[in-house]
mmCIF entry with sequence, helices, sheets and N, C-alpha, C, O atoms, coordinates in Angstrom:
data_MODEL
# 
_entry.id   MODEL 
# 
_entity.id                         1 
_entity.type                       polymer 
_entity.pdbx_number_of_molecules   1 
# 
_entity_poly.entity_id                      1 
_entity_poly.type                           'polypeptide(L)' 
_entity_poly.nstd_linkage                   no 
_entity_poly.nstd_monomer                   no 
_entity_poly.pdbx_seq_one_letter_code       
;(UNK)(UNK)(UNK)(UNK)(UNK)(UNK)(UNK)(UNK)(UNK)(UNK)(UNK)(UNK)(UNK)(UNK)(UNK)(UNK)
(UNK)(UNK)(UNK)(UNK)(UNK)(UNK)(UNK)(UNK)(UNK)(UNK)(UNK)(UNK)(UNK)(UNK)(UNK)(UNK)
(UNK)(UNK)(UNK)(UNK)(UNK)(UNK)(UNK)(UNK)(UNK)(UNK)(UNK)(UNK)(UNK)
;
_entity_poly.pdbx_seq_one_letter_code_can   XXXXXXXXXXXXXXXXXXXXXXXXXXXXXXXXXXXXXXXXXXXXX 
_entity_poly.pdbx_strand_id                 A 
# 
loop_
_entity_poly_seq.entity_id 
_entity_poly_seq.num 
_entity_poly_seq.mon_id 
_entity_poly_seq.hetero 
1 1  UNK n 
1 2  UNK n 
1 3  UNK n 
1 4  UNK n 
1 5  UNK n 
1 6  UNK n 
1 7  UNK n 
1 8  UNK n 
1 9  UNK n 
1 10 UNK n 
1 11 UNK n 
1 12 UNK n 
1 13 UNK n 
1 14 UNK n 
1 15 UNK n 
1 16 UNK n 
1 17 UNK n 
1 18 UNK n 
1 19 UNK n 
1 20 UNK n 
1 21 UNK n 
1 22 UNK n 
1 23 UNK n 
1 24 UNK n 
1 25 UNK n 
1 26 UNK n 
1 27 UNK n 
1 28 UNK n 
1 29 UNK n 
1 30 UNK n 
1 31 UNK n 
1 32 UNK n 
1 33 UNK n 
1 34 UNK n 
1 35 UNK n 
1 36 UNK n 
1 37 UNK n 
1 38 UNK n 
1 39 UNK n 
1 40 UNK n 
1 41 UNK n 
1 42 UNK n 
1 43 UNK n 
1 44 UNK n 
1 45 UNK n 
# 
_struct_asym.id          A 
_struct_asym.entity_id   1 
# 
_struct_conf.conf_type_id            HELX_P 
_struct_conf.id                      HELX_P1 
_struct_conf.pdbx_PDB_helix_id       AA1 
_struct_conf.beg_label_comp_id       UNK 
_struct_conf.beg_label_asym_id       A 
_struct_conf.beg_label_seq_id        14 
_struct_conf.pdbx_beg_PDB_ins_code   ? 
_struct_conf.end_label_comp_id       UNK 
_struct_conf.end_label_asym_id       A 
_struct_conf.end_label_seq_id        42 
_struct_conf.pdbx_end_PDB_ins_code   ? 
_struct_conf.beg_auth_comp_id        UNK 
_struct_conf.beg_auth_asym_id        A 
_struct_conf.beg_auth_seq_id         14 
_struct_conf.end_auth_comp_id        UNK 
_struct_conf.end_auth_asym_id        A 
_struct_conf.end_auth_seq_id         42 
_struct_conf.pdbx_PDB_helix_class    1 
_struct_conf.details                 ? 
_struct_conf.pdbx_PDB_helix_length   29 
# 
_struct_conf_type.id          HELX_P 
_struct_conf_type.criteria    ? 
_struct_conf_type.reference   ? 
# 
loop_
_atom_site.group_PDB 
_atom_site.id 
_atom_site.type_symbol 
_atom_site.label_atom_id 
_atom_site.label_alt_id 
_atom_site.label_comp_id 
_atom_site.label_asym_id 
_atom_site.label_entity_id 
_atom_site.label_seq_id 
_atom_site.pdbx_PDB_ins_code 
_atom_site.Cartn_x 
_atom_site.Cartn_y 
_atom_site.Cartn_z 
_atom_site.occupancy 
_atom_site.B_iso_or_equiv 
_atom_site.pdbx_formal_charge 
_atom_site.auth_seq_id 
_atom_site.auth_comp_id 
_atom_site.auth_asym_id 
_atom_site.auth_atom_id 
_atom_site.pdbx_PDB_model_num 
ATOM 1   N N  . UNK A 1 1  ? 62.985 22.249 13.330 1.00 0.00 ? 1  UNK A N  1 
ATOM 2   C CA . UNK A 1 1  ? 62.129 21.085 13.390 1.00 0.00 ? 1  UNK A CA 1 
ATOM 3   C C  . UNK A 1 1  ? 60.741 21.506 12.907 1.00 0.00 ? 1  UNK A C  1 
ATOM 4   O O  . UNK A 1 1  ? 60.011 22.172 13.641 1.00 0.00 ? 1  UNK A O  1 
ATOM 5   N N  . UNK A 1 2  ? 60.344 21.103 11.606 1.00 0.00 ? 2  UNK A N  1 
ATOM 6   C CA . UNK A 1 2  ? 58.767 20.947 11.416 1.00 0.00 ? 2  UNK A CA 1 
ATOM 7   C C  . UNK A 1 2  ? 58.172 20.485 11.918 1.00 0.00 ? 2  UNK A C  1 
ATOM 8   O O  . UNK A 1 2  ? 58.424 19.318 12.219 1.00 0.00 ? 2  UNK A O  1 
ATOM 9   N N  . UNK A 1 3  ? 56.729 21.243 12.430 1.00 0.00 ? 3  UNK A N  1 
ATOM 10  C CA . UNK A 1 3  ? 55.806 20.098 12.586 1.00 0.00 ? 3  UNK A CA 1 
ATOM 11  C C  . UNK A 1 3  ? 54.776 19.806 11.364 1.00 0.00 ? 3  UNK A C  1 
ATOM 12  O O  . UNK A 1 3  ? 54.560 20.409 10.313 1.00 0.00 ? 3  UNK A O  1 
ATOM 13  N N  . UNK A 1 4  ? 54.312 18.802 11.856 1.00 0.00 ? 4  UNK A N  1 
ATOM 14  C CA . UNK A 1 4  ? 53.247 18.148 10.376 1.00 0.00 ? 4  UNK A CA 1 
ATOM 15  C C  . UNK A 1 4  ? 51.802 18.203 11.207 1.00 0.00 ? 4  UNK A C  1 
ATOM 16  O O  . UNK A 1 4  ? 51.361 17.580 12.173 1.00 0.00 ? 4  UNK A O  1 
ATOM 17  N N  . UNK A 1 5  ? 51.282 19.272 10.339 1.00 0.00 ? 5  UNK A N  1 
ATOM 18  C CA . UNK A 1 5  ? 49.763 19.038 10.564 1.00 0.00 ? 5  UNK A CA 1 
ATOM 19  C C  . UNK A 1 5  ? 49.143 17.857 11.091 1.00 0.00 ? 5  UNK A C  1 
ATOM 20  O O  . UNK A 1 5  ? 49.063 16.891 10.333 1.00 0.00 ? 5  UNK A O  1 
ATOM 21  N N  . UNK A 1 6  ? 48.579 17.740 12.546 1.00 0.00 ? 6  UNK A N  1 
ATOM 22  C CA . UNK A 1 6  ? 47.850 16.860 12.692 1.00 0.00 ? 6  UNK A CA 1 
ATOM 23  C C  . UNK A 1 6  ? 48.717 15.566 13.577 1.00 0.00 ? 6  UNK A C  1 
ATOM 24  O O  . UNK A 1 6  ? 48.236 14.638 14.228 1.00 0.00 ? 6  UNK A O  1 
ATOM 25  N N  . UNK A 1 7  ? 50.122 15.908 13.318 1.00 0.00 ? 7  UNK A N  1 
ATOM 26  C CA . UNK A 1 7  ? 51.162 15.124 13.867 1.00 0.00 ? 7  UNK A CA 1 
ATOM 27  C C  . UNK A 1 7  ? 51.417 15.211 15.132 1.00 0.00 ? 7  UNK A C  1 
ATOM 28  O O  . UNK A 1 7  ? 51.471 16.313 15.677 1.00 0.00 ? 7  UNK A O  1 
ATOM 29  N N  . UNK A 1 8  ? 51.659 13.812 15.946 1.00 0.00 ? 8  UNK A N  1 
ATOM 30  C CA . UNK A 1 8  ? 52.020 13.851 17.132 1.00 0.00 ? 8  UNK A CA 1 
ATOM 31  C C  . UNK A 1 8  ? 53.010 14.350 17.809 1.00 0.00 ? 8  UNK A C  1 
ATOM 32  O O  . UNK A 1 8  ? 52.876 15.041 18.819 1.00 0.00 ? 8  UNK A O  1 
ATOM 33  N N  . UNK A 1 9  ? 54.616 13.861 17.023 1.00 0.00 ? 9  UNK A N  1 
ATOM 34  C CA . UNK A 1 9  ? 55.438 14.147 16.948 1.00 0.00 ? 9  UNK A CA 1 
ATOM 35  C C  . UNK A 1 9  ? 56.028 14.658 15.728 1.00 0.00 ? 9  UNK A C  1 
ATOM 36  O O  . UNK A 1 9  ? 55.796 14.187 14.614 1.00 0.00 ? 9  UNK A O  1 
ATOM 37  N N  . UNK A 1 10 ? 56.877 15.731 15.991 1.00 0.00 ? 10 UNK A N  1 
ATOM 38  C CA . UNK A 1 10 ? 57.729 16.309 14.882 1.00 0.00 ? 10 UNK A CA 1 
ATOM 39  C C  . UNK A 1 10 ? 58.518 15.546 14.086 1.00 0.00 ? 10 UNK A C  1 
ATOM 40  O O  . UNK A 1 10 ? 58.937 14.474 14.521 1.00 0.00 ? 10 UNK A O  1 
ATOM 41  N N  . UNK A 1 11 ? 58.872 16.024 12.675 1.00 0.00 ? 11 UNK A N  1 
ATOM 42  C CA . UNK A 1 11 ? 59.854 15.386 11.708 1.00 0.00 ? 11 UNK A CA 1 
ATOM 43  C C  . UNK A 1 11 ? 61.091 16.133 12.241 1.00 0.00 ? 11 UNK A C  1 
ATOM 44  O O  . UNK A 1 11 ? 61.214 17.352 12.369 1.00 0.00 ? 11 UNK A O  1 
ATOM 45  N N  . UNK A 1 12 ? 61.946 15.207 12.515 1.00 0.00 ? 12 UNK A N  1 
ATOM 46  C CA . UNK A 1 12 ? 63.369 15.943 12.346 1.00 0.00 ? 12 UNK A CA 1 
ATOM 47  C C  . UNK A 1 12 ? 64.154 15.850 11.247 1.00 0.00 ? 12 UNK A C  1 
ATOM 48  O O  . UNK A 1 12 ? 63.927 14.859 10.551 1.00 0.00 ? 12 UNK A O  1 
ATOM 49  N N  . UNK A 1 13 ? 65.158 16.710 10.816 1.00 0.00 ? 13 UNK A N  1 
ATOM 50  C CA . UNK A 1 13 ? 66.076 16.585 9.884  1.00 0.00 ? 13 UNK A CA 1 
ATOM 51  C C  . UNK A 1 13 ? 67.129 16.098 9.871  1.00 0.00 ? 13 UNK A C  1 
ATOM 52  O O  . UNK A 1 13 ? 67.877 16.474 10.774 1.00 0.00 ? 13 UNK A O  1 
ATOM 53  N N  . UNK A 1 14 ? 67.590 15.237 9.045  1.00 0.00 ? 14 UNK A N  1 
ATOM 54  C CA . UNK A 1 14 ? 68.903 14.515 8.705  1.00 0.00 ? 14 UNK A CA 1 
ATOM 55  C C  . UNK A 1 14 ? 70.310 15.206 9.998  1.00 0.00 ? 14 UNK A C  1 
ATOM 56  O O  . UNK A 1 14 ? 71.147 14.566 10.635 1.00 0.00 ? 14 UNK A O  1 
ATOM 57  N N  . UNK A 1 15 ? 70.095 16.388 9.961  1.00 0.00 ? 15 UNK A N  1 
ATOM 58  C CA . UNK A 1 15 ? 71.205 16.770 10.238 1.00 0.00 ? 15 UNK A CA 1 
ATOM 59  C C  . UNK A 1 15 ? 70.959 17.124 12.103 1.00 0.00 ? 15 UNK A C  1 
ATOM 60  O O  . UNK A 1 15 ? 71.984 17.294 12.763 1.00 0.00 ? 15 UNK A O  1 
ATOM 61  N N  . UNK A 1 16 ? 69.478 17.215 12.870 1.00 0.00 ? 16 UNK A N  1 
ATOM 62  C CA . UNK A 1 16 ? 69.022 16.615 13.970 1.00 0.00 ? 16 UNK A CA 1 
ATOM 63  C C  . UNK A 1 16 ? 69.456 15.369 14.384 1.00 0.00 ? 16 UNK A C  1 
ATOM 64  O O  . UNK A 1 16 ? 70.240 15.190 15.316 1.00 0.00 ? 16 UNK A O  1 
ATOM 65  N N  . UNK A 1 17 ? 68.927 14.458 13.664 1.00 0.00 ? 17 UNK A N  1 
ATOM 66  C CA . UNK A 1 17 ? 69.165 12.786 14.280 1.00 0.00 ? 17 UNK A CA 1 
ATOM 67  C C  . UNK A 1 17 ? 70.889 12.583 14.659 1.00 0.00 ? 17 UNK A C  1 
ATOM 68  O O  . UNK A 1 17 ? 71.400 11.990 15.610 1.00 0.00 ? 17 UNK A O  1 
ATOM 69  N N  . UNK A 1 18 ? 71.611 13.418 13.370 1.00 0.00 ? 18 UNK A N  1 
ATOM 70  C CA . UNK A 1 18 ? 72.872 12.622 13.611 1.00 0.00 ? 18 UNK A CA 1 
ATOM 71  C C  . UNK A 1 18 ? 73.383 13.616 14.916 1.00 0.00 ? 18 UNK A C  1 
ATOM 72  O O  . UNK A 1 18 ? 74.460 13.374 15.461 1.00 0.00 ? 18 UNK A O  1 
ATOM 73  N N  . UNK A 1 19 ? 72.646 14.584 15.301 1.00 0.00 ? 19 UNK A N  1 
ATOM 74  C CA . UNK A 1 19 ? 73.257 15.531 16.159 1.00 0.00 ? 19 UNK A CA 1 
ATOM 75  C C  . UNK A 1 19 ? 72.717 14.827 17.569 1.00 0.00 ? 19 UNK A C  1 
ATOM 76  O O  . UNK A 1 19 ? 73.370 14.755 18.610 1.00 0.00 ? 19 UNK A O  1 
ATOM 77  N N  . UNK A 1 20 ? 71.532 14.387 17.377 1.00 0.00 ? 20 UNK A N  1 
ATOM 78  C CA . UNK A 1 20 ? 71.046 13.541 18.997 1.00 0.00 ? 20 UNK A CA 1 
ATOM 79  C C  . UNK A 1 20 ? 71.775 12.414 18.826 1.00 0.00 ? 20 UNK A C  1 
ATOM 80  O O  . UNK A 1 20 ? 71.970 11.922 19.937 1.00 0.00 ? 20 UNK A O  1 
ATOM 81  N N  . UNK A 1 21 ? 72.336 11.682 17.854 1.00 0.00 ? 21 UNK A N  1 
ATOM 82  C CA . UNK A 1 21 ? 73.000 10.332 18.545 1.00 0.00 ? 21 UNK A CA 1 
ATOM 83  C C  . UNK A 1 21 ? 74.845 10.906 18.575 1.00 0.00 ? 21 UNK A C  1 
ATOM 84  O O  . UNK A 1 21 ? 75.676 10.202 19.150 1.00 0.00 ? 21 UNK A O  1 
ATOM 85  N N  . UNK A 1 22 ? 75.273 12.300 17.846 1.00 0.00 ? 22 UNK A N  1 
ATOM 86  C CA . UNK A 1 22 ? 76.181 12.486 18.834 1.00 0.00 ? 22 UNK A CA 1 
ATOM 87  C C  . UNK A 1 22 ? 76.294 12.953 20.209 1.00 0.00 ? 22 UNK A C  1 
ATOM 88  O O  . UNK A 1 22 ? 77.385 13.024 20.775 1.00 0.00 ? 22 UNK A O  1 
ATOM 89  N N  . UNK A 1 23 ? 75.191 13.273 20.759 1.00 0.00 ? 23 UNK A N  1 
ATOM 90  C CA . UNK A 1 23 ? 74.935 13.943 21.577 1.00 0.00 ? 23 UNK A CA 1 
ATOM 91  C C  . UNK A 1 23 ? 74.845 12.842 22.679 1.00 0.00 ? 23 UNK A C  1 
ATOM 92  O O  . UNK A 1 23 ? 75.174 12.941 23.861 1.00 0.00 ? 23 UNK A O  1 
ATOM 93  N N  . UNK A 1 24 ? 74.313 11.751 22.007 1.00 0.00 ? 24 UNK A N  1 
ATOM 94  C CA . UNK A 1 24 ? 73.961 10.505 23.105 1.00 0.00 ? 24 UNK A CA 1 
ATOM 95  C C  . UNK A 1 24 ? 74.920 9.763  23.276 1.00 0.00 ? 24 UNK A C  1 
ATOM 96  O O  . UNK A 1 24 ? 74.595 8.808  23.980 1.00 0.00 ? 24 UNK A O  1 
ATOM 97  N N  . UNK A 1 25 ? 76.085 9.740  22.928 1.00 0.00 ? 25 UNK A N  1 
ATOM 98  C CA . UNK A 1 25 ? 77.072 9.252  22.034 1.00 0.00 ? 25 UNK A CA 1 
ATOM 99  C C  . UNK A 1 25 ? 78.005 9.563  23.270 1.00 0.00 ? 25 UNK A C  1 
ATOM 100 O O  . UNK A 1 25 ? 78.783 8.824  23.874 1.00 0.00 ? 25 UNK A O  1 
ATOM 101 N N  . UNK A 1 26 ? 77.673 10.930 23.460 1.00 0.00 ? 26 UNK A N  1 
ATOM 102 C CA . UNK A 1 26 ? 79.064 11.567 24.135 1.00 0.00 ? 26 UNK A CA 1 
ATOM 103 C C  . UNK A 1 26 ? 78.496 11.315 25.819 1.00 0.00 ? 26 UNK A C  1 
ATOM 104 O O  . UNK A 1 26 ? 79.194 10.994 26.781 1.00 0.00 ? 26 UNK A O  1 
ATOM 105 N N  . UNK A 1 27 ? 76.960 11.587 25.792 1.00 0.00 ? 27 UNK A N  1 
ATOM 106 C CA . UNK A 1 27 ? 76.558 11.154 27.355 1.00 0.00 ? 27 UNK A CA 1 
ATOM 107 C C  . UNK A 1 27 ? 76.708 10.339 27.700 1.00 0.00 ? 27 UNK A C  1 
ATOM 108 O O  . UNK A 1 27 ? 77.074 10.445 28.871 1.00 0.00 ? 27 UNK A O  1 
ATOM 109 N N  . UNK A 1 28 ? 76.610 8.595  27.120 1.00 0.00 ? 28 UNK A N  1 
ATOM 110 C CA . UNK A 1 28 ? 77.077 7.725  27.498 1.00 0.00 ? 28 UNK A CA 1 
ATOM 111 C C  . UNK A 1 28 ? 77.923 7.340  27.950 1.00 0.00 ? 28 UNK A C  1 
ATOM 112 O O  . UNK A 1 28 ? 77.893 6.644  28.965 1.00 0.00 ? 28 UNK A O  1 
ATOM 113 N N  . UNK A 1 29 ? 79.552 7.871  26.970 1.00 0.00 ? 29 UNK A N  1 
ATOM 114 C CA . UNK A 1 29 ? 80.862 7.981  27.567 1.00 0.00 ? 29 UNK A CA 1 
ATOM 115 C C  . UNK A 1 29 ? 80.589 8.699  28.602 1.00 0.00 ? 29 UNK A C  1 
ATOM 116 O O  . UNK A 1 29 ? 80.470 7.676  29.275 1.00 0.00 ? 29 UNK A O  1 
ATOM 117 N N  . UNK A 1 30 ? 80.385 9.496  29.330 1.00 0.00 ? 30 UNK A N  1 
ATOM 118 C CA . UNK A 1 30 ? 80.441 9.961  30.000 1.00 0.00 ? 30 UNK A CA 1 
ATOM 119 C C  . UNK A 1 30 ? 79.959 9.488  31.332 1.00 0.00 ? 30 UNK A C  1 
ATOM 120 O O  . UNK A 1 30 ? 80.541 9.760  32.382 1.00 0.00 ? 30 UNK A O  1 
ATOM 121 N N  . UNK A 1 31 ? 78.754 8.692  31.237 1.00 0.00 ? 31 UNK A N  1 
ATOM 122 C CA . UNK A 1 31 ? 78.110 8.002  32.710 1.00 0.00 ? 31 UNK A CA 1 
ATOM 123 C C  . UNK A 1 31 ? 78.826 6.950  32.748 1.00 0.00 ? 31 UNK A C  1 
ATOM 124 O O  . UNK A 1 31 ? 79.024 6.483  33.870 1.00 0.00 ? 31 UNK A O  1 
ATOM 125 N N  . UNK A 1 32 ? 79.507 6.166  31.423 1.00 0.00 ? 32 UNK A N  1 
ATOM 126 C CA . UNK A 1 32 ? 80.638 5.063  32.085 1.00 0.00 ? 32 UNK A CA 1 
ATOM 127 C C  . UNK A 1 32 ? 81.808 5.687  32.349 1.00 0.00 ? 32 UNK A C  1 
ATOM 128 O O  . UNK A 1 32 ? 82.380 5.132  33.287 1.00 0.00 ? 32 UNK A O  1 
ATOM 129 N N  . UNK A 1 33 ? 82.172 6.255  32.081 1.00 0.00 ? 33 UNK A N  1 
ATOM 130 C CA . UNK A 1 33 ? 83.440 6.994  32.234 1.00 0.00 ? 33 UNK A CA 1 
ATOM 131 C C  . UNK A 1 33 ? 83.238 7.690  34.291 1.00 0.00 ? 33 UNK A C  1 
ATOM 132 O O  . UNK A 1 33 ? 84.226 7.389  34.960 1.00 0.00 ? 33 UNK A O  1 
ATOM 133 N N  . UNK A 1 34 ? 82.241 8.394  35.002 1.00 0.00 ? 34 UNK A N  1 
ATOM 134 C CA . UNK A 1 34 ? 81.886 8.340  36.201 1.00 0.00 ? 34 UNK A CA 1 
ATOM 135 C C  . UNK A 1 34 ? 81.479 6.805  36.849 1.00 0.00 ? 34 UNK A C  1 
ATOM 136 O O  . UNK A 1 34 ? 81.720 6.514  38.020 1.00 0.00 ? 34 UNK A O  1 
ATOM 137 N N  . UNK A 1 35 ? 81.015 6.152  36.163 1.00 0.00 ? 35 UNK A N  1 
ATOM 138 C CA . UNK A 1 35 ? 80.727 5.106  36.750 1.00 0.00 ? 35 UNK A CA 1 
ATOM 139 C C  . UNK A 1 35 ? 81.712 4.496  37.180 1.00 0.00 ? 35 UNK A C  1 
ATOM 140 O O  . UNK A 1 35 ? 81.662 3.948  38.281 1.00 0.00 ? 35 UNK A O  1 
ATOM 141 N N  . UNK A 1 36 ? 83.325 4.443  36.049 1.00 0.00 ? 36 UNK A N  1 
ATOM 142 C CA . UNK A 1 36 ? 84.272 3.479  36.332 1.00 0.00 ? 36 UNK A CA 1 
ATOM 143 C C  . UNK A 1 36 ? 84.917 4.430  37.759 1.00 0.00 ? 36 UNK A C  1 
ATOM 144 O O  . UNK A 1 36 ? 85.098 3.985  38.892 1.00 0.00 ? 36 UNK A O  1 
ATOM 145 N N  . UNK A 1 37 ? 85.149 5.696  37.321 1.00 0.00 ? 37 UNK A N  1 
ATOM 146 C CA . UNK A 1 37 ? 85.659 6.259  38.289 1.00 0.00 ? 37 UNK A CA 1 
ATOM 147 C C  . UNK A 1 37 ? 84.856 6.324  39.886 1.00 0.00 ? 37 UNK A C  1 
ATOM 148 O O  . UNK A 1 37 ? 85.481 6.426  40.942 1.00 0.00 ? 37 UNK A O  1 
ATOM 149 N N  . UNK A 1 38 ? 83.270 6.237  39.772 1.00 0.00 ? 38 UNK A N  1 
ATOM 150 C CA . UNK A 1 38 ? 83.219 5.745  41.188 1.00 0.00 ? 38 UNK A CA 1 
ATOM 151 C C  . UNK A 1 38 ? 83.408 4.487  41.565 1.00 0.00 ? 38 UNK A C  1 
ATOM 152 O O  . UNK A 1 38 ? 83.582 4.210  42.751 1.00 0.00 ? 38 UNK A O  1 
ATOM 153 N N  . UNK A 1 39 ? 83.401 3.779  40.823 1.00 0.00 ? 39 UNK A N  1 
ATOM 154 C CA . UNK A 1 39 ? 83.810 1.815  41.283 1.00 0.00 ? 39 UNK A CA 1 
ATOM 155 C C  . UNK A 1 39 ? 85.128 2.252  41.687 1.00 0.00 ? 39 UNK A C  1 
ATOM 156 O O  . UNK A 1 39 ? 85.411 2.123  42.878 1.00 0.00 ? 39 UNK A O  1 
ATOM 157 N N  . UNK A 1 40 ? 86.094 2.812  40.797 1.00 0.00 ? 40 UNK A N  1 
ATOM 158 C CA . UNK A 1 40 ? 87.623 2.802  41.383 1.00 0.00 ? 40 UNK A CA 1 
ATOM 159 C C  . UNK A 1 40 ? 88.006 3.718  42.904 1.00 0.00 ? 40 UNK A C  1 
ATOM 160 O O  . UNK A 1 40 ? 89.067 3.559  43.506 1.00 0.00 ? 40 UNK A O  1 
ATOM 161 N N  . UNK A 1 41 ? 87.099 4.514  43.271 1.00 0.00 ? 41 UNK A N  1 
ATOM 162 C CA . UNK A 1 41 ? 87.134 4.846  44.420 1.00 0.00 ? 41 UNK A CA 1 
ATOM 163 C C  . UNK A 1 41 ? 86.463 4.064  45.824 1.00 0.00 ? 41 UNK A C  1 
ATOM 164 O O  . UNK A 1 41 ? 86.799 3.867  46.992 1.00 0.00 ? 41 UNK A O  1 
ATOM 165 N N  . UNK A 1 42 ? 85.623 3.842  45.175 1.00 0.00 ? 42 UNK A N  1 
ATOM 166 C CA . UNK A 1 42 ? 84.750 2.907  46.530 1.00 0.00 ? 42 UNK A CA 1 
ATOM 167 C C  . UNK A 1 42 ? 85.523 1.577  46.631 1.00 0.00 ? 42 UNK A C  1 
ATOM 168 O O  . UNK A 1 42 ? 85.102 0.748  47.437 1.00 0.00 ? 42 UNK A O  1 
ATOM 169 N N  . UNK A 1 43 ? 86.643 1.286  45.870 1.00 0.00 ? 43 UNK A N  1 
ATOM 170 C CA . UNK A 1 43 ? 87.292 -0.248 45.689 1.00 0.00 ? 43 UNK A CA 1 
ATOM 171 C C  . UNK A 1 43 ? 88.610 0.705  46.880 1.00 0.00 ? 43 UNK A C  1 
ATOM 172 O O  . UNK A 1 43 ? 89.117 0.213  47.888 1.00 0.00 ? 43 UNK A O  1 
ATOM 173 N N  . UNK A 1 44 ? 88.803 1.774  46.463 1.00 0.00 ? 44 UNK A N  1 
ATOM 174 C CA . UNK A 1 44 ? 90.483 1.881  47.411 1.00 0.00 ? 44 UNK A CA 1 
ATOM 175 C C  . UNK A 1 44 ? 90.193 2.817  48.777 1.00 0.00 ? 44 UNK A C  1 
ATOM 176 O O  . UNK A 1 44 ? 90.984 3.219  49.631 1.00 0.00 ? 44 UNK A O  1 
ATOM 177 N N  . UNK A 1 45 ? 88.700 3.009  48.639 1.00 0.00 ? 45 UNK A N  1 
ATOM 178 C CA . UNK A 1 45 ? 88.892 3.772  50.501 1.00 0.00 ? 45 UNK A CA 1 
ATOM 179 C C  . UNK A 1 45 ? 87.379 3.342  50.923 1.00 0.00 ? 45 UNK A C  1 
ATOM 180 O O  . UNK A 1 45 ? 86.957 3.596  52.052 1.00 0.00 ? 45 UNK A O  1 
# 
């Protein structure tokens, strides 16, 4: 990750971005994927 003189935030590269939205991609599945599984427990005990 460069930074740019004077810049607030960094430039990321092509190959960054697509790596944070797989990354976000997979966390998401993942908090619905716990989520369903605690609804399906708190529903049967």
């Amino acid at each position: 990750m460069a930074w740019e003189q004077g810049g607030l935030f960094p430039k990321a590269s092509e190959q960054e971005i697509q790596r944070t939205k797989f990354l976000l991609g997979k966390y998401t599945s993942m908090i619905v994927c716990l989520t369903v599984l605690f609804v399906e427990r708190s529903m049967t005990g």
